[in-house]
N, C-alpha and C positions, 0 to 999 in steps of 0.2 A: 695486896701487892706482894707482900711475904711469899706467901703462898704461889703464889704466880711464879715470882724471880726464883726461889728452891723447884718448881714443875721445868721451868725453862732448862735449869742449871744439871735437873736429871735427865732432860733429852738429850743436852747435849754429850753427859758422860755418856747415854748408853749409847746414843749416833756413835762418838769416837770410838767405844770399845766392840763396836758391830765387826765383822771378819770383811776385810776385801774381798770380793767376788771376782778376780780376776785370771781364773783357769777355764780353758777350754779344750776340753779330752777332744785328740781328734777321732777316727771313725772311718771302717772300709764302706764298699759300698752297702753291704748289708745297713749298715747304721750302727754296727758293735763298736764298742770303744777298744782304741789298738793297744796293744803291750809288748814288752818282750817277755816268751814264757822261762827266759833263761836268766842266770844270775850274772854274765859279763857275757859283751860281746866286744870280739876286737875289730878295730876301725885302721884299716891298712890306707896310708897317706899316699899318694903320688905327686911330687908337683910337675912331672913329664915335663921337663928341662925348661920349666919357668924359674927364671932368675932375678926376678922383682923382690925378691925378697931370697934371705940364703936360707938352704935347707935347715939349719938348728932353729931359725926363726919361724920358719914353716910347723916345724913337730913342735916347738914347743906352743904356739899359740893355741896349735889342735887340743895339745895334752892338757895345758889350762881352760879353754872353751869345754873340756868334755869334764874335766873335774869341778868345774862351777857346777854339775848335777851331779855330782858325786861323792869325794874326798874330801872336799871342803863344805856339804853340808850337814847339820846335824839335827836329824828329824829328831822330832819329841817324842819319848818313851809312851810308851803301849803295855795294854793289858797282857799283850803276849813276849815285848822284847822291849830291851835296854833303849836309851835315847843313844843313837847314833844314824852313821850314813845308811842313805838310801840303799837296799836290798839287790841295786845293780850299777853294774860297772860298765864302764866304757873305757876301754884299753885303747891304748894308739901305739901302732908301731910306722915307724916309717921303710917306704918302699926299699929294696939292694938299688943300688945306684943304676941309671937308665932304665928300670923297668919301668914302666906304662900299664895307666889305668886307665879303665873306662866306667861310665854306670850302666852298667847292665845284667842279667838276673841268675846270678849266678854264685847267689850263696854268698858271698863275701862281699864286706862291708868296705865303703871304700870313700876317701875324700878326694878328690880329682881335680887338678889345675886344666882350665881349658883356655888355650891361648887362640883358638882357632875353631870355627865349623860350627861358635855357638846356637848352638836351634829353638831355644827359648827366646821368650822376651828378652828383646837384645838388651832395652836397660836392666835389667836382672841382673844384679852383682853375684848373687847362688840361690842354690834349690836343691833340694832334698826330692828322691825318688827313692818308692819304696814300694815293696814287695807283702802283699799282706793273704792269708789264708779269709776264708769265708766269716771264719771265729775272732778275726779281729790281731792273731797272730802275727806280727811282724817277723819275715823270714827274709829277707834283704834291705840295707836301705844305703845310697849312693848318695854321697853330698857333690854338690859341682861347684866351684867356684867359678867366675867369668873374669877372666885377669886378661881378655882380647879388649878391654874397651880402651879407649886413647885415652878419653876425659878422667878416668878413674886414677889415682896414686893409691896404691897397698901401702898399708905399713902397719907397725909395730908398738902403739901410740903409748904415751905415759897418760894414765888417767887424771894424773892432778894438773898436765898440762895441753892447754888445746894448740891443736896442730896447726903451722904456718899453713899457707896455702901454696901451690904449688904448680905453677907457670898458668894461673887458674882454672887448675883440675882441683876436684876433689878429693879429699882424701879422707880414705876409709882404713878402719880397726881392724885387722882380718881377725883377731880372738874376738871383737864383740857380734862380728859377724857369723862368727863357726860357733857359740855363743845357742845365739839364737837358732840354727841349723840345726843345732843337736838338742835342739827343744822339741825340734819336729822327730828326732830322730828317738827319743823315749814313748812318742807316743801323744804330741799336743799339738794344735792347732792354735791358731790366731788368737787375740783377744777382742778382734772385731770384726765385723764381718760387710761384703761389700763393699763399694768403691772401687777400688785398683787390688784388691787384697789377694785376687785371683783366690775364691773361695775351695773352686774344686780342684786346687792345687796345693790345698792346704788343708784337707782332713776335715774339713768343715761338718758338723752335722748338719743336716735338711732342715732342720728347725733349731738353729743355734742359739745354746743356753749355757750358760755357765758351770759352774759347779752344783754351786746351789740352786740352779734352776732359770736365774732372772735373765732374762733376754741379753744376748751380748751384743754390745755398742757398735752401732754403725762406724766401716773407715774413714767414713766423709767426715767424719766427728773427728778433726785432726787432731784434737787432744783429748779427747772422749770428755769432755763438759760433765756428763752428768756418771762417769765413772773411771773419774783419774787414774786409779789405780790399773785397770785394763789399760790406759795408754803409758803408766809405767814399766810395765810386765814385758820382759825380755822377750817375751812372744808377740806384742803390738808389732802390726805388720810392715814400719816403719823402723829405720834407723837413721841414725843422723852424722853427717860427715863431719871429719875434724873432732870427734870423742869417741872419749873410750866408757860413756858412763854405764851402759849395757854390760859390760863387763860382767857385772854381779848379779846377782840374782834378787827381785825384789821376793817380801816375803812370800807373796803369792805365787810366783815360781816355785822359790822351796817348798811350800804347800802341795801344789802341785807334784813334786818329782815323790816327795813324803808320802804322799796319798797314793803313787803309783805304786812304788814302790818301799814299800815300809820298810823299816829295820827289822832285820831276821837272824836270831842268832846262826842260822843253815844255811848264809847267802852267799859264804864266802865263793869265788871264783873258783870251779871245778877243776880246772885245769890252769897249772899255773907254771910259768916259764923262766928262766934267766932276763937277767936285765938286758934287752935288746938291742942297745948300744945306742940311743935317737939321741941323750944327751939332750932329755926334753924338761930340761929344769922349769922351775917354774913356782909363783910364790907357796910355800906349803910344802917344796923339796918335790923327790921326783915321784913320778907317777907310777903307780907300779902296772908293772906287763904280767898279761896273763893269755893264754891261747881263747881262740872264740870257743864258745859254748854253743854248741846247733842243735836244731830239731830232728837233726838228718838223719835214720839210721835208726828212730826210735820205734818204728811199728805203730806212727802216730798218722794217719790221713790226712794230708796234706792237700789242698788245693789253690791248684796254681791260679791265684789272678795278677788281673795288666797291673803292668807298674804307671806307676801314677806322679806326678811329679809333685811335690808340697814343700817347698822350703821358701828360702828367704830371695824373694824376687824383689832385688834391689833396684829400682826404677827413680826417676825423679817425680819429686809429688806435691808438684805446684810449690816449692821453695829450698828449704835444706835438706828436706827428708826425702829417704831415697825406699822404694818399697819393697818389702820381704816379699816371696812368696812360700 
């Protein structure tokens, strides 16, 4: 029985100290896994005279959504460079006042408020379009928000406290929603696959595996039963109204951006500018601005394909949760 109870009491240390398997590289049509070949790209904001929210509240939710894979994490040291952030950056500047954005493939990065015209899945809160070479290269990628729907409330939510409701509409995070948007926008895909997840909207691979290889969890799995950690992962193709707990990155996200992007003592941002005035404070102090870094111009063959749509298709899904795509 000794022996027994010390065999049990080792499974379970090495079960707990096993690595969650909760990243999913997304992938062009080829089947390559995506990247950015550059060290910062900048994300120009538009919210085209949506006033749900004020512009300060706007840029800053972006600059904190895009620093949760950036400035505030701290990959573990490597054989080749110091334990620090991820090797790329994502800059946010906000739009000169009345200029208008759209997503469309034209080089420049862009988050877009759409009050009207929306052409995706009408429950879709956003979605990420992107521009990829044959090589798996990301050379554009447009986030959309859908701030046209009636039933939805934006806001600006405090994590420790859950939000009233609201003449009963729901109401959503926009930083834990841009959050997850610019999970698609480093280069990752869902953590499950199937159901409403709208797969081919989401970088999905043809035979989707994880990191490590092991089959990733069906969406019908509304809490992934047999791998929690995929349905904690900022990238589960679900979000939940009335919190802000996505916010953060679980560790397998920061694995995730770590692995894409390593710490490089040579990453810093090539090109780098004045403080751009957004006023996009945020917890950690402000984000710093740097010009976008492009492929453009470099004698590198480039091949244009369709843009494709992959983000967070915000739907309802049979209860609180509302669906990424």
């Amino acid at each position: 029985m000794k022996h027994t109870t010390l065999a049990a009491a080792c499974l379970l240390l090495c079960a707990a100290a096993a690595p969650a398997r909760a990243y999913v590289r997304g992938v062009n049509d080829e089947q390559r896994p995506l990247f950015w070949a550059t060290n910062c790209e900048l994300v120009t904001v538009y919210p085209n005279g949506w006033t749900g929210l004020d512009e300060t509240t706007i840029a800053t939710s972006v600059a904190a959504a895009a620093a949760a894979w950036g400035s505030t994490v701290t990959c573990p040291a490597s054989a080749s460079a110091a334990a620090g952030p991820p090797s790329f950056e994502i800059v946010v500047s906000l739009a000169p006042p009345g200029a208008r954005g759209v997503a469309a493939l034209d080089y420049k990065n862009s988050v877009v408020f759409v009050q009207s015209d929306w052409e995706a899945d009408p429950l879709a809160l956003a979605l990420t379009t992107r521009s990829v070479d044959s090589a798996g290269r990301l050379l554009d990628r447009d986030v959309e928000v859908n701030v046209s729907r009636p039933d939805v409330v934006w806001a600006a939510l405090d994590p420790q406290v859950p939000a009233a409701g609201s003449n009963g509409r729901e109401v959503y995070d926009l930083q834990t929603v841009l959050t997850h948007e610019l999970g698609h926008f480093i280069g990752l895909a869902h953590t499950c696959t199937g159901g409403g997840s709208t797969d081919s909207a989401s970088d999905m691979p043809a035979d989707p595996v994880d990191d490590q290889g092991r089959a990733v969890p069906l969406c019908d799995d509304k809490e992934a039963t047999n791998d929690p950690a995929a349905y904690a992962s900022v990238m589960w193709y679900t979000v939940t109204p009335f919190s802000a707990a996505k916010r953060s990155l679980t560790p397998d996200d920061v694995r995730a951006v770590c692995e894409l992007y390593p710490p490089s003592p040579s990453a810093a941002c090539s090109l780098n500018q004045p403080d751009d005035g957004c006023s996009c404070d945020h917890a950690g102090g402000r984000p710093s601005a740097a010009a976008t870094c492009l492929l453009l111009g470099c004698g590198v063959a480039l091949t244009r394909r369709r843009r494709r749509r992959d983000g967070a298709g915000h739907g309802p899904c049979r209860g609180l949760q509302h669906r990424f795509d």
